[in-house]
Structures are given as C-alpha cells and as structure tokens.
N, C-alpha and C positions, 0 to 999 in steps of 0.2 A: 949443840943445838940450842939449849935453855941460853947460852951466851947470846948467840946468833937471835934470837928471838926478843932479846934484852934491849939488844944496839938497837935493830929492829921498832921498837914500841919507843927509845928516847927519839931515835930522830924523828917518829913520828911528831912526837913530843917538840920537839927542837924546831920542826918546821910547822906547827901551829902557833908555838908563841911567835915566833918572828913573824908570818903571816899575822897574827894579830899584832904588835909591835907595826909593819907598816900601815896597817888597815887605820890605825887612826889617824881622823880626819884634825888637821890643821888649818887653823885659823886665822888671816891676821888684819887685825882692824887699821883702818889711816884716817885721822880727819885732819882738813885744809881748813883751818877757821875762818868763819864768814865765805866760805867760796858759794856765793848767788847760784841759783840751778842755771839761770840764762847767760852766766858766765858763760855758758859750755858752746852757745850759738853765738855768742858776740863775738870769742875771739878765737883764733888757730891756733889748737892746742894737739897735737899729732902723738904724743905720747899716751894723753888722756882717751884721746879718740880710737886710738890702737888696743886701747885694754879696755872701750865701750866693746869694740867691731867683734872683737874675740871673747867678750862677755854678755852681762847684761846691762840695762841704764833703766832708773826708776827716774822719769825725768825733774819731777816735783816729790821733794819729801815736807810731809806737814811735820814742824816741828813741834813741839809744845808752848805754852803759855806759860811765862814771859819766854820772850825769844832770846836767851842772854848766854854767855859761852858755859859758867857753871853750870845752871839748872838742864841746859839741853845732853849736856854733854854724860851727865849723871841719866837723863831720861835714855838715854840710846844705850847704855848700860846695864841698867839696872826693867828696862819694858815700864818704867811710870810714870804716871803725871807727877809734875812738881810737888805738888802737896801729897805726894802718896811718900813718896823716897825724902822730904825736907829740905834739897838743896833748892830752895826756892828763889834766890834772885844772889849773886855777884854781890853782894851788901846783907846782912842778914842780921836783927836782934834778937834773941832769945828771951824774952821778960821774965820769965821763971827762973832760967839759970843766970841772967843778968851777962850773957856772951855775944861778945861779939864776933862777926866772921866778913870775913874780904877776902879778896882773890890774894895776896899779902900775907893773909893772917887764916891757913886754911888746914892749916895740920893735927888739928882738934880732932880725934875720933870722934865726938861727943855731934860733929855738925852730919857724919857721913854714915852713922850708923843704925838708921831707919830703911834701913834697904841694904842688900846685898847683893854685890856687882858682880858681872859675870866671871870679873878675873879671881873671883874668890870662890864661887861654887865649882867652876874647874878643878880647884885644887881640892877642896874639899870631896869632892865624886870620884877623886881618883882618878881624871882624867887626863893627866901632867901637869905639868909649872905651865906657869903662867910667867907673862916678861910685860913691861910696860916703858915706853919713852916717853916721860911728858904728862901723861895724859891725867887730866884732873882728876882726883884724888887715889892714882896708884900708888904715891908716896905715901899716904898714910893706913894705921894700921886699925884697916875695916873689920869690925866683930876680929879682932883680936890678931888679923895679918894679913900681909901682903903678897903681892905679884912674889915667887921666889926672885927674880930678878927684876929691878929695879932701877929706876936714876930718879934720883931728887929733881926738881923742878929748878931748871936753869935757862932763863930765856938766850943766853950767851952760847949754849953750844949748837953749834949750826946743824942743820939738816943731814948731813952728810954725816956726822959724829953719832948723830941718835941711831939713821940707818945701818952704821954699823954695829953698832950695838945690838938692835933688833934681829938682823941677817946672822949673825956670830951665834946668839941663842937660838935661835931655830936650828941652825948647822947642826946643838950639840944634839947628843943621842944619850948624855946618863947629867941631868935628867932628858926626858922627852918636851920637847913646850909644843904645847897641840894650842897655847893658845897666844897671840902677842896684840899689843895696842901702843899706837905710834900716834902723834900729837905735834903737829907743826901750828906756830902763829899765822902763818898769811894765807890768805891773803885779807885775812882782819884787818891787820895793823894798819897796812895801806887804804884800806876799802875806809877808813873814819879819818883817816889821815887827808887823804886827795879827796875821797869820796867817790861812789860804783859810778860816777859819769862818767868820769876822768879817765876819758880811753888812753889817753896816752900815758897817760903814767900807771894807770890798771894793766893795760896790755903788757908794760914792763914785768911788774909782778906776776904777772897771770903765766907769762912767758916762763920764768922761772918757777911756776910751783910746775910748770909742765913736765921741766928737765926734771926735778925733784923725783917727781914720776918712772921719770924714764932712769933715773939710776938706782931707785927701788927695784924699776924690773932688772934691768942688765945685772946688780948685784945676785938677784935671788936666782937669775940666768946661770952664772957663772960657780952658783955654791950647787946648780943642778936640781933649785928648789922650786922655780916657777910652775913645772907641772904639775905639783904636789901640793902645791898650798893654795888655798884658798884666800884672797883676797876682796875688802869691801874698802871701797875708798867712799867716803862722805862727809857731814858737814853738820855745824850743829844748826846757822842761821845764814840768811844772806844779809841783804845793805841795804839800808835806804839815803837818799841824797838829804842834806840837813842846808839849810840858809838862814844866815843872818837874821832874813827877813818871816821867820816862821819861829819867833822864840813867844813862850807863854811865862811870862815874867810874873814869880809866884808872888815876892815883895810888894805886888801890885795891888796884892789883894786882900795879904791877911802878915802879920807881923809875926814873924820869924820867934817868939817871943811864946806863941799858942800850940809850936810844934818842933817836930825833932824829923829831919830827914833822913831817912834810912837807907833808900836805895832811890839812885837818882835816874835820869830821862833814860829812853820818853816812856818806863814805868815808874814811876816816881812811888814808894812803900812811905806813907803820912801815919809816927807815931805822935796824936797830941797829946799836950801837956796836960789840960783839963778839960775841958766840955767839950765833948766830943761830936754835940751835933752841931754847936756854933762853926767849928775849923769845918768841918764836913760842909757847911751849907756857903761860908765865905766863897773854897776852893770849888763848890758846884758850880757855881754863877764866875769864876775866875774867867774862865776863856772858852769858846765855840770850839775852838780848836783840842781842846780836853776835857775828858769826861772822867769824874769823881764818882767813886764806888764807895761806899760801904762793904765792909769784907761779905756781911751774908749777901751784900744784893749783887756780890761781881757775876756775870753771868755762868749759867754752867755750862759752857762748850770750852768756856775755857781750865776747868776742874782746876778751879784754883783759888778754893777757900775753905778745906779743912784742912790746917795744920797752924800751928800754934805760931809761928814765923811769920806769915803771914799777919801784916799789921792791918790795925783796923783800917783806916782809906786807902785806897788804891787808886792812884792817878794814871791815866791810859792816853798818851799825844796822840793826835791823830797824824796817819805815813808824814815822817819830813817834817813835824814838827817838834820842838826840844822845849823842856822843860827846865828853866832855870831859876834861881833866886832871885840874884840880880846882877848873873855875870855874862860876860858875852860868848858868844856862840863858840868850842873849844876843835869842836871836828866837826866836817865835811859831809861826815855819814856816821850812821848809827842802825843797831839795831836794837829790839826789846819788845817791837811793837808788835800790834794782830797777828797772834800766829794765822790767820786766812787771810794775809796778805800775800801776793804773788814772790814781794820782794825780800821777804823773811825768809824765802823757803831753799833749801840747799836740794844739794839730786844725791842719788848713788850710786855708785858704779860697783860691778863685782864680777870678778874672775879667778875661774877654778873648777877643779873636776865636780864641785856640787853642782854650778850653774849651768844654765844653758849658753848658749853662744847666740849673738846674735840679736839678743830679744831685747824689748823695749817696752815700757810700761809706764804708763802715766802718772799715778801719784801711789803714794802709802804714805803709812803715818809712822812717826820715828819711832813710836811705842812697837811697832812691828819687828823693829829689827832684833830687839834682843831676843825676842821665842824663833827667829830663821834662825841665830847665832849658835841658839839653845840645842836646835833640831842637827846642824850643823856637825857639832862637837859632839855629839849625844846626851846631851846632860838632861837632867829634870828640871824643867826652870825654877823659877820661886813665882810664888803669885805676883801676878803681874797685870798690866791693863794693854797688853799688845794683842792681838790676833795673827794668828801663824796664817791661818786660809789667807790672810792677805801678801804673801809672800810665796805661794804653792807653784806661782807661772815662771818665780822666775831659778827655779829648785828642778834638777833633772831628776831626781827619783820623787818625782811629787805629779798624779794627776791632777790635770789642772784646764779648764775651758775659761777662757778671759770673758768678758761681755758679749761683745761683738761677734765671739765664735757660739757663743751659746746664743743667741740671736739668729743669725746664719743657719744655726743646728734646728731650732724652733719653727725657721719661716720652712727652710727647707724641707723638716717632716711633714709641715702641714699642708706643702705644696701635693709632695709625694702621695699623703694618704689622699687629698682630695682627686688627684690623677687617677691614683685607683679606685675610688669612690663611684669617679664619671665612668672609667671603664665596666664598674659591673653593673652599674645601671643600665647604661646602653643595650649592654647583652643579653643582661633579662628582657628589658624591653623587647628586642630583639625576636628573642626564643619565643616568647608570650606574643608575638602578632599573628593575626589570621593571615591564611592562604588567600589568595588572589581568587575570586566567584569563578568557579566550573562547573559548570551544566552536568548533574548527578547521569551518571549513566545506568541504568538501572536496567538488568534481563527479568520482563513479565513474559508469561505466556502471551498477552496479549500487545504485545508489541510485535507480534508477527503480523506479516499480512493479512486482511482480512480474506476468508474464502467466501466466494459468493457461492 
C-alpha cells in the first residue's frame, strides 16, 4: 500500500513538472532592418500578411531619438531611451574613457553595459537560455554574459543559415530557450542603396524578405513549433529618399579645423575643438535646412541629452536632407532623422497563443515592446521607460477597451440612462395628472323632491 501510495504522489510529481516544463511561454523576436510601416500597403507580401491575418499588426511604431540601427535596436530590448541604456548613435566618443565605438568596433562591454537586455534577465530569472542570430550586441559579454547560444556577427551568412540555427535551439529541450532574437540586414541595405522609392528594385527586396518569412514559418511548421511559440516580427526604423539636390555642405560654413565629427547624417554628434559657442553659432546660421542644438537645449520629446556620449552639438537635417562636409551625395536613402516623422517609423507584427488573431492597432512606442516581452516570458523587468497598458489590446489574457470602444461604451451609457431618464419622467408626470372635471354626485336629503 505505502508502495502504491509512493508511485502515486511522484507521478503526481512527474505530471506537474512536465505540465510546468510545457506551460512556459516562448518567445522569438525577428527584425527586418529599415522595413518602413507603409512597406506593408505598397507592396504584395502574402507571407507577411498571412502571419498579420492570423495575428496582430501595430500599424506605426514610434521608434526613438536618433532613428539609427544601434540605438533603436538596444531601445526595443532593453524598454529605453537612448540616453537612459548609452547606445546612443552608430558613431560614439566617450571623453572620459577616451573610447571609441562603430558598428566595426562594438565588442566593448564597456559601450553596452548601462542597461540590461532582455536576453540576459531571461537567463538570469531562471527562465531558460536564451539564443541570439545577429542581433546587436548579443555577441558581446553584457554585465558579465551572453545569450547561452550565440553567433558572432557575420554579414556573410545568409538568412537561411541564421534560421537554422535559431529553429535547431528552440527544438532543444535540455536546455529549454523560452527566449530567441533573429537579425536580418534588409531590407536597410537596399532601402540607402536604391532608396524607399525605387519600387522596382524595393519590390525585389521586399519580395524576398517575404519568402524569408514564409520559410521561418514552414521551418517552425515542420519542427511542430508554430503553435507554441510566440512570434514579434519588427523593425528598428524606416527610409527616407535623400537627393543630390538637398545636401547641407558643412565646409561651407565653418573649417573642419574648429571640430571633430562623430556621428554623421542627417544627425550629425559636433565635438568642438575650442569655443564652443563660436562652432555652435557658425553651424546655427549654416543651413534652413538644419537645425543646431546645444546638448541642454535639444528638445525633450526627444529624451536625448542625459548621457555623457552625447556630444555637445547636435545637428538635426530636415526628412531627405543629408549632411556632409564636402563630399557628394553616398546613398539614396537614409535614416536618423525625427523620430515623429511618418517615414522613420517601422510596424509590428505578432503571432502566438499570447496574441489575439485578427486585431489591428494603430501606433505604440518601441519603448513598449520590451514590458509586453517582459509580461510575455514572465519575467520582472528592469526599470525601464515603456508602458505595458500600451500593449494590453493586443495580449489575450489582458482586458483591454481601445478608444473608440470606450467612446462607443460612453456615448452608449449615456444614451441608455437618458432613455431611462425620459421614461420615468413621463410616468410620474403621468401618475401625478388630474382626472378629467365630473360633476360631484352628491346624496343630500334635500335632493329629493320637493313635497308641496
């Protein structure tokens, strides 16, 4: 009996941990670099639009200030503004530690460890391995380590190569990876290359990040893992068109000679040599077309001037226009500029047994995605500058009333109670009126006859 009673209590045992064992929830992040939100209406992308149809679409994501592949890509990771996490521009000086950084030269823990990325509080929470293809600064060793699985940063190994790598580590089961982050170039490389006009040569590209898509699904199809995993495909910035004819030629203005360029178009990071209000007040009056900050006076919508990287001027082109010295125009399209420009802004797409099917939403901000990501996995986040409510509509275990239906809900109660309002007004009125004048019928003695 005490035997019988033994087996009894482990398999209980046995079928709670495996129950927990499936119960966690997995994760896996993709971004398409520079893929524009309006990519998704200009062209036929049936791959993309099948994993909208069966998921959800954020149609505009606001990305952060500057709009560049490092700092966004760190923002959508880590839920902060540039200046909060350090990876503040593709170009970067340090004047204290005298360090430089480039997309080249990035394996520095020293640039990425102001912040802690989702792929590292995962592991840290006990929540599985993490895996990473690509994706900026997975290869390096954050507060002290990395994704358990990994790939160095190789612009040479194709699509197909990284997906398999990512699909292989999710398959395994010792360890568990409840979390993974996949990193493709394009459709960037093209979108600066041809520039986001260039349908015909964009559509080629666009074409293929499609199929990219569609053999991510069919792979995770085939290993039995599409219904299980949760997928967010996004983006860190979109495009804007650049011309010959819209360059702000810096040579023009002040002598190369007063300043040191840090980070180039069209945000241009201005460290000067010596007087700092002289360079500042040249590049003010340089061109209509750009506008010259002082680091305290850069606006604060764009939260991007506490942090020590940040150099004192900040050059800002306006959409479409490019910043140069005195060289000529290099690509087609560019991005960097106004995060509240239409043409900075990438979308999301996401599907999995967290989301709903079906729904559509108009904007968020990329700071949001990492506390969904957080909520997602279960993890605790780390202070961060995102808002989870801004992701509750498109989350099936999340109530959640969007504008328009809590608008609807408003006019509608207030229809309702006024309905019933008039109703018991009427009825008192009603009940409260007099009777219609009838002659009192009254029995006196003397309403008989008179007798003579």
């Amino acid at each position: 009996m005490n035997s019988m009673l033994t087996l009894f209590f482990w398999g209980i045992v046995a079928c709670c941990a495996h129950s927990t064992g499936d119960s966690i929830s997995r994760l896996l992040l993709v971004s398409f670099d520079g893929f524009r939100a309006d990519y998704l209406e200009t062209y036929k992308l049936p791959h993309l639009q099948e994993f909208i149809e069966d998921g959800v679409l954020v149609k505009q994501v606001t990305n952060s200030f500057i709009t560049k592949t490092f700092p966004n890509h760190y923002t959508i990771v880590t839920g902060l503004h540039e200046e909060s996490h350090g990876i503040v521009a593709n170009d970067m000086y340090d004047a204290d530690a005298k360090k430089k950084f480039s997309q080249f030269n990035d394996s520095d823990p020293f640039w990425w460890n102001e912040a802690i990325p989702i792929w590292v509080t995962n592991q840290l929470q006990g929540n599985g391995a993490s895996a990473a293809a690509m994706w900026p600064g997975t290869d390096v060793k954050i507060n002290g380590t990395t994704p358990q699985f990994f790939m160095k940063y190789n612009f040479s190994v194709t699509f197909e190569e990284r997906v398999e790598k990512i699909v292989t580590w999710l398959n395994s089961s010792n360890p568990v990876v409840s979390f993974a982050i996949l990193y493709w170039e394009e459709p960037d490389a093209s979108g600066h290359k041809y520039g986001p006009d260039d349908t015909e040569n964009m559509r080629r590209v666009l074409e293929e990040v499609d199929n990219h898509v569609g053999f991510l699904i069919n792979k995770l199809k085939a290993l039995g893992l599409w219904d299980t995993i949760n997928i967010i495909i996004t983006s860190d910035h979109g495009m804007a068109s650049c011309s010959a004819k819209k360059l702000i030629v810096l040579d023009a203005c002040i002598g190369r000679d007063n300043y040191t360029l840090i980070d180039k178009s069209p945000v241009a990071a201005v460290l000067p040599r010596q007087n700092k209000g002289y360079v500042y007040n040249l590049l003010k009056k340089c061109n209509n077309h750009m506008k010259a900050y002082l680091k305290e006076e850069i606006p604060d919508r764009f939260h991007y001037r506490h942090n020590k990287r940040i150099q004192p001027i900040i050059l800002v082109a306006d959409e479409g226009w490019t910043i140069v010295q005195n060289e000529s125009l290099s690509k087609l399209g560019d991005h960097g500029y106004d995060n509240a420009l239409p043409s900075m802004h990438p979308f999301l797409a996401a599907h999995g047994p967290a989301f709903h099917q079906g729904y559509k939403q108009s904007t968020l901000n990329n700071v949001d995605i990492y506390p969904m990501m957080c909520h997602i996995l279960g993890l605790t986040p780390q202070p961060h500058n995102g808002t989870f409510s801004n992701t509750k509509c498109l989350l099936v275990d999340q109530w959640c009333i969007n504008v328009p239906e809590a608008i609807g809900i408003v006019i509608g109660a207030f229809l309702i109670l006024g309905t019933f309002t008039c109703i018991i007004i009427i009825t008192k009125n009603r009940a409260a009126s007099p009777q219609p004048f009838s002659r009192l019928q009254l029995q006196y003695d003397d309403d008989d006859p008179l007798i003579e």
